[in-house]
N, C-alpha and C positions, 0 to 999 in steps of 0.2 A: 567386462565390467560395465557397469551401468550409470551412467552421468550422474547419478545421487551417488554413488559410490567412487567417483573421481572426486580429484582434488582440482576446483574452478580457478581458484587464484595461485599463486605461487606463493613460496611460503614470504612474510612479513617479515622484512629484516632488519627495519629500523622504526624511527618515528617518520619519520618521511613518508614511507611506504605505507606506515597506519594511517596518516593522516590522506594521503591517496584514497587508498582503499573506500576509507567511511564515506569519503566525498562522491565517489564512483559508485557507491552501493545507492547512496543517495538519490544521485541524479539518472544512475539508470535504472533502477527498480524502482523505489519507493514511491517517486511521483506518478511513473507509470502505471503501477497498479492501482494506486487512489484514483487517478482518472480512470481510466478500466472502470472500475467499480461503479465509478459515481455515471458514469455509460450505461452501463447496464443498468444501476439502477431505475435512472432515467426512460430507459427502454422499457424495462418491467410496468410504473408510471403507465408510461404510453400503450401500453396492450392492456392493460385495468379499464385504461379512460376507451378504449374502443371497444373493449368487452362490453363495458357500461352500456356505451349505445346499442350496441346488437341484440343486446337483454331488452331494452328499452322498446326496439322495435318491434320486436316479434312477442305472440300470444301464445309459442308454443312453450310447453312446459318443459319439454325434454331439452330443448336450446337455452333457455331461462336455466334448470337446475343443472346442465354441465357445465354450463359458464359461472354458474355462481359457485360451484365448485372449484375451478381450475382459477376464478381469482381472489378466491382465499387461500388458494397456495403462492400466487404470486404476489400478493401481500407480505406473507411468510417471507417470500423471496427480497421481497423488498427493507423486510424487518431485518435479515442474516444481511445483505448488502450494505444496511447501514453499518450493524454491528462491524462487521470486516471494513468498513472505510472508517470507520475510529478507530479500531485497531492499527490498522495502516497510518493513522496519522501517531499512533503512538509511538510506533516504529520509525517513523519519520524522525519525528522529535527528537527520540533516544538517538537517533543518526545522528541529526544534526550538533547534539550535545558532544558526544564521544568526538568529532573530527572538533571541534571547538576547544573541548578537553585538553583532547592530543596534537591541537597547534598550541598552547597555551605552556602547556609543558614543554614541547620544545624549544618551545621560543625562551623559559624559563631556564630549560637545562644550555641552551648556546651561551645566555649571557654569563649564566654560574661558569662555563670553561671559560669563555672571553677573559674574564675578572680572573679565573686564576692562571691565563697563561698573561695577563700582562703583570702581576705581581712578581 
């Protein structure tokens, strides 16, 4: 069985556990791959700006049209990098709402028992 095909987490059994989890998905993924990203992108950036120069220096044509080639893909590369770090921040957000969410209700549903077991 294939680790997309396993089950990562144990199952959720309360709000406790919800409110875990989203906080965990949060801080171990979500940041990490927006940096990742924003990495990479970065590095993408920085092989363009060296491309530039290497174009700049030389006369020949065949080193001029490969590289004007390979950074118009890394442009591309740079265009999908962004897209995917707003995504990632949307994800983020969405995290961070849902564990806010589901402390907010919990905290909601202890005082509703509190109030009716001191009645």
């Amino acid at each position: 069985m294939s680790l997309l095909q396993q089950r990562i987490i144990a199952d959720i059994e309360s709000l406790d556990d919800a409110i875990k989890i989203a906080r965990d998905v949060e801080a171990a993924y979500h940041k990490t791959i927006e940096e990742n990203i924003s990495y990479w992108w970065a590095v993408e950036e920085d092989i363009i700006e060296s491309y530039t120069k290497l174009m700049n220096q030389t006369d020949n044509e065949r080193v001029k049209s490969t590289m004007s080639k390979i950074m118009s893909e890394l442009r591309d590369h740079v265009e999908i990098l962004e897209s995917m770090r707003e995504s990632f921040k949307k994800l983020l957000t969405d995290a961070q709402r849902h564990a806010k969410t589901l402390q907010t209700l919990n905290e909601d549903l202890k005082r509703t028992q509190e109030k009716t077991q001191v009645q």
